[in-house]
N, C-alpha and C positions, 0 to 999 in steps of 0.2 A: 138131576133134580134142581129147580129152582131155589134158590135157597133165601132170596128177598122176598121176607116180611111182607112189603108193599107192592110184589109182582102184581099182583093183577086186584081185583075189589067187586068181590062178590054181596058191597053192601052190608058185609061186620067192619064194624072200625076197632079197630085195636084200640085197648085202655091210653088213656095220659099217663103220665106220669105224677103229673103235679098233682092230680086229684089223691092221688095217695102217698102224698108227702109224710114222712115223721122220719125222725130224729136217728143220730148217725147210730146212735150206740146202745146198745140194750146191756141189762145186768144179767149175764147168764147163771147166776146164784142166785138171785130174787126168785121168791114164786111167784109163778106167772100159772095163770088157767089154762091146762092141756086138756085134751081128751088124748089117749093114749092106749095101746093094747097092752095086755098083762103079759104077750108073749109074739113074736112074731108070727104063727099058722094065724090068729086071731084078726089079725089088719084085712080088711075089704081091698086088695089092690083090684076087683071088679071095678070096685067106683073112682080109680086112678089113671086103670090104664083099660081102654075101650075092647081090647084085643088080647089079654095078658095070657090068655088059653094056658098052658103049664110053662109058662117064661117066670123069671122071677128078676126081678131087680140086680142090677150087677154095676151100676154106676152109683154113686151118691156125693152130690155137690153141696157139700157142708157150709151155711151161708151162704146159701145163692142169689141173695140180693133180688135185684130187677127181673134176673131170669137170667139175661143175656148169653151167659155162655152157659147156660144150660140147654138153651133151642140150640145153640153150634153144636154142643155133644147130641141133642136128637139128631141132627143134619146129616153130623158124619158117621153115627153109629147107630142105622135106620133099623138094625134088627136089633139092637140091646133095649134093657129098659133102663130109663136113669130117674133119681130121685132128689129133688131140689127140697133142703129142708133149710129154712129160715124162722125164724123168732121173732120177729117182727110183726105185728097183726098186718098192719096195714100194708106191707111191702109183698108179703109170702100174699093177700088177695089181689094184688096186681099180677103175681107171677101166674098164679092161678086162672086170673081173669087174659089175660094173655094168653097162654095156652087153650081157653075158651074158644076164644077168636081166634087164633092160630085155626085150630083143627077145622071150625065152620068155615074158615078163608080157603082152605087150601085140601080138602077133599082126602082123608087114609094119611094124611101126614100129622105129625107132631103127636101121635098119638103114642108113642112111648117114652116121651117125658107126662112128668107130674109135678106137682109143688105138695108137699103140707108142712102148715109150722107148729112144730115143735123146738126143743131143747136138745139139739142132739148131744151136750156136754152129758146130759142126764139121761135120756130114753133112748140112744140109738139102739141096742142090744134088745131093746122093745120091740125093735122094726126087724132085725135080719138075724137071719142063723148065723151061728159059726162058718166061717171058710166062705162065707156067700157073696161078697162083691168083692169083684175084678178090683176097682178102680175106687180113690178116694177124693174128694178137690178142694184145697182151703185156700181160695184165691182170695186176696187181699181184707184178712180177719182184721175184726179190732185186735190193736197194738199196742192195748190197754197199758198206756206206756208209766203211768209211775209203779213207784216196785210193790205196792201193796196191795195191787191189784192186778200182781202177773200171775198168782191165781186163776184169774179168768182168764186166762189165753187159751185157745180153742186147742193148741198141741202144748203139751207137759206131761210130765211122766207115767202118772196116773191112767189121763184118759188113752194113753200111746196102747196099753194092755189092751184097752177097752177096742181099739180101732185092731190090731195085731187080732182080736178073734174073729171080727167078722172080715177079716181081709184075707181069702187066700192065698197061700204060697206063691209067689209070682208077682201077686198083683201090686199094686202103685200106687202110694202116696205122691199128690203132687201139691207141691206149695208156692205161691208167688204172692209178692208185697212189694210195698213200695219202701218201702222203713229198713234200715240196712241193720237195725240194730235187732231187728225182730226176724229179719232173716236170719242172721247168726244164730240165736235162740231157738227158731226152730232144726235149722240141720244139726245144732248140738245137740239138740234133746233126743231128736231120732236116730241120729248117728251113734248116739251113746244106750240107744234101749237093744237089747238083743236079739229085737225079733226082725229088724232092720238093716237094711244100708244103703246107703246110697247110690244111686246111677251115674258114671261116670258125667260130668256134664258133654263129650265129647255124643257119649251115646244118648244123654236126655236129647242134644239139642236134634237129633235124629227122630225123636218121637214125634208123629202124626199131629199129634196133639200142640205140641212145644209155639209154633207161633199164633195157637188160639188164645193158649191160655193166657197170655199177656197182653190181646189186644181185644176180645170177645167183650169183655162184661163191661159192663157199666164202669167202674170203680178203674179199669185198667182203660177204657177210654181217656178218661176226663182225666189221670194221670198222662196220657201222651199227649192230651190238650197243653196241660202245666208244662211239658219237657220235663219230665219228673223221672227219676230211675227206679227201673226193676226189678226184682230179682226173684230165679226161679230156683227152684232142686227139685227132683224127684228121687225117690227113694223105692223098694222092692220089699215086699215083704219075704223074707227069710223062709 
């Protein structure tokens, strides 16, 4: 499978960027306007995913930003469904609009990723059963770096419970940042909740996955532009 965006041009142009600029950081404790389901059976994934027949969601890339390594996880896991949820208005309609043009450009592909934005600090449990995704992704969260607002960090202890129900036995939290101090913070907080532990990094860096995750997105680009460092863990659900 082709996997370049720009292979060929059947006359959809893929969204800009710039046209959907806004700002690096959102309050994920402010209210913001959702539409939301009262329970996960209640979500339309008909209008998400073109083909979902009885598949159900088993990825979910928590801030997914621009998309970018959201279409790598469609690429390399052609029969999973994955789900890109962003809070940002205008970033989660670029991903949106992207995957648009994606599926018109390139005929039966990209058709099991999705974007919608919501709040996942607050509604994920809205979206997915118990035990229902494989796979989780916090690739380079705000860092919300003074201490009065380490409340809003996307992993703490609280919302760890919240991620431990809808994560199957087995499956995977995977985290990378660029911030060494916020990397600590997250492998202690996971490391220390019960339902968790970590992946040797010997065996992470073994994972399919492991050199997407750090060079796929936007955010993990434009850090190997700066020569900026990274840092990854994975973790297992218990």
């Amino acid at each position: 499978m082709d996997t370049r965006e720009d292979s060929f041009d059947q006359g959809v142009k893929l969204p800009q960027k710039r046209f959907y600029r806004q700002r690096a950081h959102s309050n994920p404790i402010a209210d913001h306007s959702f539409e939301y389901p009262a329970r996960p059976e209640l979500t339309n994934w008909n209008e998400l995913y073109p083909n979902i027949n009885d598949r159900c969601v088993e990825f979910a890339d928590i801030g997914c930003g621009y998309g970018g390594f959201l279409v790598t996880l469609g690429e390399t896991y052609p029969h999973k469904l994955a789900l890109g949820m962003e809070i940002r208005v205008k970033v989660s309609d670029y991903v949106m609009d992207r995957i648009k043009a994606l599926r018109q450009r390139h005929k039966e592909k990209y058709e099991n990723i999705a974007c919608i934005r919501t709040n996942a600090m607050k509604y994920l449990p809205n979206y997915f059963h118990k035990h229902q995704l494989e796979k989780m992704f916090f690739l380079y969260p705000d860092p919300h770096f003074k201490k009065a607002k380490h409340k809003w960090r996307i992993i703490n202890s609280t919302l760890l419970s919240e991620y431990a129900y809808v994560l199957r036995p087995g499956g995977k939290i995977y985290t990378v940042t660029d911030v060494r101090e916020l990397h600590e913070w997250m492998c202690k907080h996971i490391e220390e909740h019960p339902c968790f532990q970590r992946v040797p990094d010997d065996e992470a860096q073994q994972d399919i996955l492991a050199p997407k995750l750090l060079d796929s997105s936007e955010e993990g680009q434009k850090v190997t532009r700066m020569s900026g460092e990274k840092f990854m863990a994975i973790f297992s659900r218990v």
